[in-house]
C-alpha positions in Angstrom: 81.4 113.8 82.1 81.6 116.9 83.2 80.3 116.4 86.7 82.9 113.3 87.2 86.3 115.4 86.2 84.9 117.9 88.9 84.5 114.9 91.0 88.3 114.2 90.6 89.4 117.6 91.5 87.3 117.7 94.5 89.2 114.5 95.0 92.7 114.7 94.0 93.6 117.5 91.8 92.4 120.8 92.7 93.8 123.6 95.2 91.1 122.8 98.2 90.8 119.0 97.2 92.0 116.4 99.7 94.7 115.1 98.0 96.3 118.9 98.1 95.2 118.7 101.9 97.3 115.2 101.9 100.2 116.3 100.2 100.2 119.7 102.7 100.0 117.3 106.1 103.2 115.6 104.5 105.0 118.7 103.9 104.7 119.4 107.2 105.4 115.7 108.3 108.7 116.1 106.5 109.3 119.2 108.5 108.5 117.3 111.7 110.6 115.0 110.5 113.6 116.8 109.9 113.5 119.8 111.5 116.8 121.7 110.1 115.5 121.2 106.4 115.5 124.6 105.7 119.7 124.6 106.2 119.8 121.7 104.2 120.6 120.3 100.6 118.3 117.8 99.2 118.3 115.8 96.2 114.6 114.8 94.7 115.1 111.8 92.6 111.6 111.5 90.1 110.2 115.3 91.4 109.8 118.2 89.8 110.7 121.7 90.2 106.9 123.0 89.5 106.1 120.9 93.2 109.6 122.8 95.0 107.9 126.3 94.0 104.7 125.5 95.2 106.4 123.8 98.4 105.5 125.9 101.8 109.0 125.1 103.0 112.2 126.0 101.1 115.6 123.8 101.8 119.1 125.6 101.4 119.3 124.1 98.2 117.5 121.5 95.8 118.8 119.0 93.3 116.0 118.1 90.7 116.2 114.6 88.2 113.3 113.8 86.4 113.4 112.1 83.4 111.2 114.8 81.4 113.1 118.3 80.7 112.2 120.3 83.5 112.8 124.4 83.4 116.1 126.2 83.3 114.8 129.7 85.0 114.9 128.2 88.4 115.9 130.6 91.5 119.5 129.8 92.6 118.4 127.8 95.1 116.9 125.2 92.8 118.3 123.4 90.3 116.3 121.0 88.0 117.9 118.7 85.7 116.6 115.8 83.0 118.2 112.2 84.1 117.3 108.7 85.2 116.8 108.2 89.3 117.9 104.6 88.5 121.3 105.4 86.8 122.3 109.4 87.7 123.9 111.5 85.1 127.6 111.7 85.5 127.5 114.9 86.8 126.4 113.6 90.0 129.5 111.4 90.2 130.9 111.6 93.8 128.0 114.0 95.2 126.9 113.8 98.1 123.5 115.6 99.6 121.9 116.2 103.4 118.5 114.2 102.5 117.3 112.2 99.5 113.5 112.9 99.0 111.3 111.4 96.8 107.5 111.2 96.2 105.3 108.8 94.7 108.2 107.9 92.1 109.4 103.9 93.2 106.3 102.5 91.5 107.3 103.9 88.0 110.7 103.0 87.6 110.3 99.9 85.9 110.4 96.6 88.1 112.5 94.7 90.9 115.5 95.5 89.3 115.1 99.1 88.6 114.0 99.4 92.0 117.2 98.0 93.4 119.4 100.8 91.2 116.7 103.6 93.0 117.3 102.5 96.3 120.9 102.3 95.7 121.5 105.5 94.2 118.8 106.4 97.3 121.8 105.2 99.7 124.5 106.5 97.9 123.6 110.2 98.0 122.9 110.6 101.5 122.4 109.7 105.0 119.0 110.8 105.2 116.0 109.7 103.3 112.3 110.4 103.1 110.6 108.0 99.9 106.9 108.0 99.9 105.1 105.3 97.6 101.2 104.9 97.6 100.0 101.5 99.1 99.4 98.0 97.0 96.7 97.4 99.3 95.0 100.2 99.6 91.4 99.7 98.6 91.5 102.5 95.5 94.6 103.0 93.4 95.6 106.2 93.3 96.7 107.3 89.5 92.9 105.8 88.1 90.7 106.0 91.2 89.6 103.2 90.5 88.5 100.4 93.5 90.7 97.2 93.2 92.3 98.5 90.0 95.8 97.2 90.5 94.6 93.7 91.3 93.0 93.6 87.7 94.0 91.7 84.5 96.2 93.9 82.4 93.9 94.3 79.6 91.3 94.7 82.0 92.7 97.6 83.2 94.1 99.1 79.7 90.2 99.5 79.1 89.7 101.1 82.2 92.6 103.3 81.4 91.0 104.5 78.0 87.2 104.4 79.3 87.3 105.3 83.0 86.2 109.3 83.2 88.2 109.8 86.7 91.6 109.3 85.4 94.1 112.0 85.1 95.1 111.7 81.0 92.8 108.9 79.3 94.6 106.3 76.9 94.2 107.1 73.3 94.3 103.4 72.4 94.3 99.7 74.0 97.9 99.2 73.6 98.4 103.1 75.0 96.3 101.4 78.1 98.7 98.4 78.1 101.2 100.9 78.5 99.9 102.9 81.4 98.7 100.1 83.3 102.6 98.0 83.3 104.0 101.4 84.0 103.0 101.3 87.7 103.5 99.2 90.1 102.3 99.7 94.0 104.7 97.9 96.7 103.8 96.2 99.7 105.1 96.8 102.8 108.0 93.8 102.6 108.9 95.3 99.7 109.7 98.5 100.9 111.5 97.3 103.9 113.9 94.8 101.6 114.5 98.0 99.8 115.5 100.5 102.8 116.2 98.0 105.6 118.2 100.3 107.9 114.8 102.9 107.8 111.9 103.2 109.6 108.7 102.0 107.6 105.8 105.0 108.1 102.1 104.8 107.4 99.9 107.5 105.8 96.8 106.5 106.5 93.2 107.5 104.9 89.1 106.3 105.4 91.2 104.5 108.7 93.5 102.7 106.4 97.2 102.6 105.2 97.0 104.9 102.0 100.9 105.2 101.3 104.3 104.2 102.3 107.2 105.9 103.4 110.5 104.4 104.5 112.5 107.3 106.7 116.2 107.3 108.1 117.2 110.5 109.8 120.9 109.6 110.7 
């Protein structure tokens, strides 16, 4: 057991692992991407402060909402507060933002029509958008790393979510594993594109093929 959870943060979770090399390329893909994003103010819808601080670029100004209570001793350039990216706290009535970023958060919100109220609050805040989403077809799905995962009968995969020693937090229970398994849901490509159809789709690719998703407008 022990020698599989250091598997998974040679993998994924540790500070030299290649998902940490991934998720360093796509900072500096966002850079590339918009290049004055240090003068800017961005909204993260689904992100947390802990990833902003860690972050090797800094914008003008960040706009946390996560659903889970995220920390009040932020610097003044970061502010991090507890809502719903589907339906925004009131306080964000009328606001408006450079860039809307958002990472690996589309396939939790809870189905088609959740995903309609994201994307629309996604278009509503800004202009500018970067939403990354890890890949339905990409061979090994990314929260269990397990091959084929997301193709697999529910209950199927609540027993992998309980049993399998690479995931990230095993389920305590079948039904905790019922749970896990409905709470994510990988898009395809059309999907994507129905939901930002004035962006431009781009492809993170790994082992030579599409890993993740993400649909860009810069103007």
């Amino acid at each position: 057991m022990g020698e599989l959870n250091a598997l998974r943060q040679r993998l994924v979770d540790g500070p030299d692992s290649l998902g940490e090399r991934n998720r360093l390329r796509r900072w500096e893909w966002l850079h590339d991407t918009f290049p004055g994003i240090r003068s800017m103010s961005v909204i993260d819808l689904g992100g947390t402060a802990e990833a902003w601080l860690r972050a090797p670029l800094q914008p003008a100004s960040v706009h946390v909402v996560n659903l889970e209570a995220q920390p009040s001793d932020t610097p003044d350039w970061l502010t991090a507060e507890q809502g719903d990216a589907c339906a925004l706290p009131g306080s964000l009535d009328g606001a408006s933002y450079d860039l809307v970023f958002s990472n690996s958060v589309i396939e939790h919100v809870g189905g088609h029509a959740q995903r309609l109220r994201f994307a629309g609050e996604v278009h509503r805040l800004a202009a500018r958008h970067w939403i990354q989403t890890p890949y339905r077809y990409f061979p090994i799905e990314p929260h269990w790393l397990f091959p084929g995962f997301q193709f697999l009968p529910v209950t199927v995969r609540a027993e992998i979510s309980r049993r399998w020693p690479l995931v990230h937090t095993p389920s305590g229970s079948h039904e905790d594993g019922v749970q896990a398994a409905l709470g994510v849901e990988l898009l395809s490509r059309t999907e994507m594109a129905s939901y930002f159809p004035g962006s431009t789709l781009r492809f993170e690719r790994a082992m030579g093929a599409v890993k993740a998703l993400i649909a860009v407008k810069t103007a």
